[in-house]
N, C-alpha and C positions, 0 to 999 in steps of 0.2 A: 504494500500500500504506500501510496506516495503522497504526500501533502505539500504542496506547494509553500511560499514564504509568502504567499498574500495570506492564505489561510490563517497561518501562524500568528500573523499581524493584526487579522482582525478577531480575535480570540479574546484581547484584553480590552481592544474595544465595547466590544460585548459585551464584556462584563461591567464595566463601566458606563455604559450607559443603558443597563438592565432596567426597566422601573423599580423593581424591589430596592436595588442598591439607592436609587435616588428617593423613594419614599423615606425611607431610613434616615436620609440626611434635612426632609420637609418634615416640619410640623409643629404644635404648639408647644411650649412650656412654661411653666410659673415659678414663683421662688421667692425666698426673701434672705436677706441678711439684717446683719447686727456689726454696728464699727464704730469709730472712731470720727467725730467731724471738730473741724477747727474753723474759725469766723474769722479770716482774716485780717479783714478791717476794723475791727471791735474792739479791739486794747488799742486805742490809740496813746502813745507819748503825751500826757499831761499834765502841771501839777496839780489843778484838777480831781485826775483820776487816782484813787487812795488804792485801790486791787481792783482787778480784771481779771477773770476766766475765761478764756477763749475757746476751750475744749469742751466737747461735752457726749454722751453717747448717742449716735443716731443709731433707728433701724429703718427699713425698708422693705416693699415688698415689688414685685416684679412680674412680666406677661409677656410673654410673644410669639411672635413666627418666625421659623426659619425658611426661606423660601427655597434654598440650597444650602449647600456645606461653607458658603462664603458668607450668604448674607443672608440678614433678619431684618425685621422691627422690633421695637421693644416699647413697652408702657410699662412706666414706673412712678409709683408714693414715695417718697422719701419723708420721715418726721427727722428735720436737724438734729432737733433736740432744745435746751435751754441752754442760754448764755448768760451770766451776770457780773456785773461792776458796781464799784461803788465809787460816788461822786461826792465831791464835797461839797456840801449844802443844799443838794439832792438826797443823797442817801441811795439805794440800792438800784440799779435799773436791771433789766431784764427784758433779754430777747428770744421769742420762738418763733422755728420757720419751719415752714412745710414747703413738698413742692408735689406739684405734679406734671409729668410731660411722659415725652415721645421721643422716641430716638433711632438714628438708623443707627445696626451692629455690623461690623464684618468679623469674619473669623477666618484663622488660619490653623490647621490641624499639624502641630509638628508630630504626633507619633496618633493612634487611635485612641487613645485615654486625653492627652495632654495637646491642648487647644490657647492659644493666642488671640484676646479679640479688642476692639477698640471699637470706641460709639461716640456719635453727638447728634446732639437732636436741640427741641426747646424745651425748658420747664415753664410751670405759669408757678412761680414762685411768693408766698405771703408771709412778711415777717410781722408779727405784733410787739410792740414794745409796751407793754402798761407803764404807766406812772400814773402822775396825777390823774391824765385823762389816757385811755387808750388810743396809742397812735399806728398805724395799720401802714404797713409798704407792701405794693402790691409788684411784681416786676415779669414780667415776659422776658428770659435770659436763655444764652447759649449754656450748653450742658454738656462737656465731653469726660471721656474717661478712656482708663485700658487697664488690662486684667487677664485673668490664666484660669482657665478651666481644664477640671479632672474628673474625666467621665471614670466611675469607678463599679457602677454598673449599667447596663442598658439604658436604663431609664433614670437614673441617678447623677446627679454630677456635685463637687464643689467650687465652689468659685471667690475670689481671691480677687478687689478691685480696687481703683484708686478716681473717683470724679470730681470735679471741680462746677462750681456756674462761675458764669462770667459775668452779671452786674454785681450781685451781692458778694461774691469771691468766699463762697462757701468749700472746702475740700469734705470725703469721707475718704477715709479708708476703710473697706466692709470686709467681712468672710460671711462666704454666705451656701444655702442650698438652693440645687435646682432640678425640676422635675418634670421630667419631658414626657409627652403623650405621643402614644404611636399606635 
């Protein structure tokens, strides 16, 4: 029996563009994490300002599609968390911020477990400061990040990320779960 080198060649084709192999790589997932968020702008240099806490704990929760093994969407909550300072002849202030948005994700798969991905999209961002009276920032920002997934079973992954916005200059560092549907 003889098999030609076209055959041969298109053998891995095939396999690669199976539908099964590409379903595998569509579809939905959800998730949250728990991390670390820091206020950048928040401690400002002043004599003024007596202490400031910049750090505080966020968690998150998370949605999306993967349309391919490259790219997704994703929808995301984020609760910051609380920030406070104390001011003199103020007395204590206090900031919380939430957000919610959208983002495009790409990935890049270096081995079948261990994945490389990076996102930006926009949040609709609201910080509240109470004091005397409650004061309310509302902000429409860019949102990006990058991060390392470890699919450790089928349907299971963990995830390891670092995002920033861009008006309010919020960072997290999260670890987090993720749960894929197939």
């Amino acid at each position: 029996m003889r098999i030609s080198f076209a055959a041969l060649l298109a053998i891995p084709v095939a396999i690669v563009a199976s539908p099964s192999a590409a379903s595998e790589e569509r579809g939905f997932y959800i998730g949250g994490a728990l991390g670390q968020a820091t206020f950048a702008d928040w401690c400002v240099p002043s004599p003024l300002v007596l202490s400031c806490d910049d750090g505080t704990t966020a968690w998150k929760i998370f949605g999306g599609y993967r349309f391919n093994r490259y790219f997704g969407a994703e929808a995301t909550y984020i609760d910051w968390g609380q920030v406070s300072g104390t001011v003199s002849g103020v007395g204590t202030v206090t900031a919380d911020q939430t957000s919610f948005g959208v983002a495009a994700v790409g990935r890049l798969e270096l081995t079948p477990q261990f994945s490389v991905f990076g996102k930006a999209g926009l949040l609709m961002t609201e910080q509240e400061t109470p004091a005397s009276s409650t004061r309310k920032r509302d902000e429409t920002e860019l949102h990006y990040g990058v991060g390392v997934r470890y699919l450790f079973t089928p349907k299971w992954a963990a995830r390891a990320e670092w995002e920033r916005t861009d008006q309010l200059k919020v960072e997290l560092l999260s670890i987090g779960l993720e749960f894929r549907f197939q």
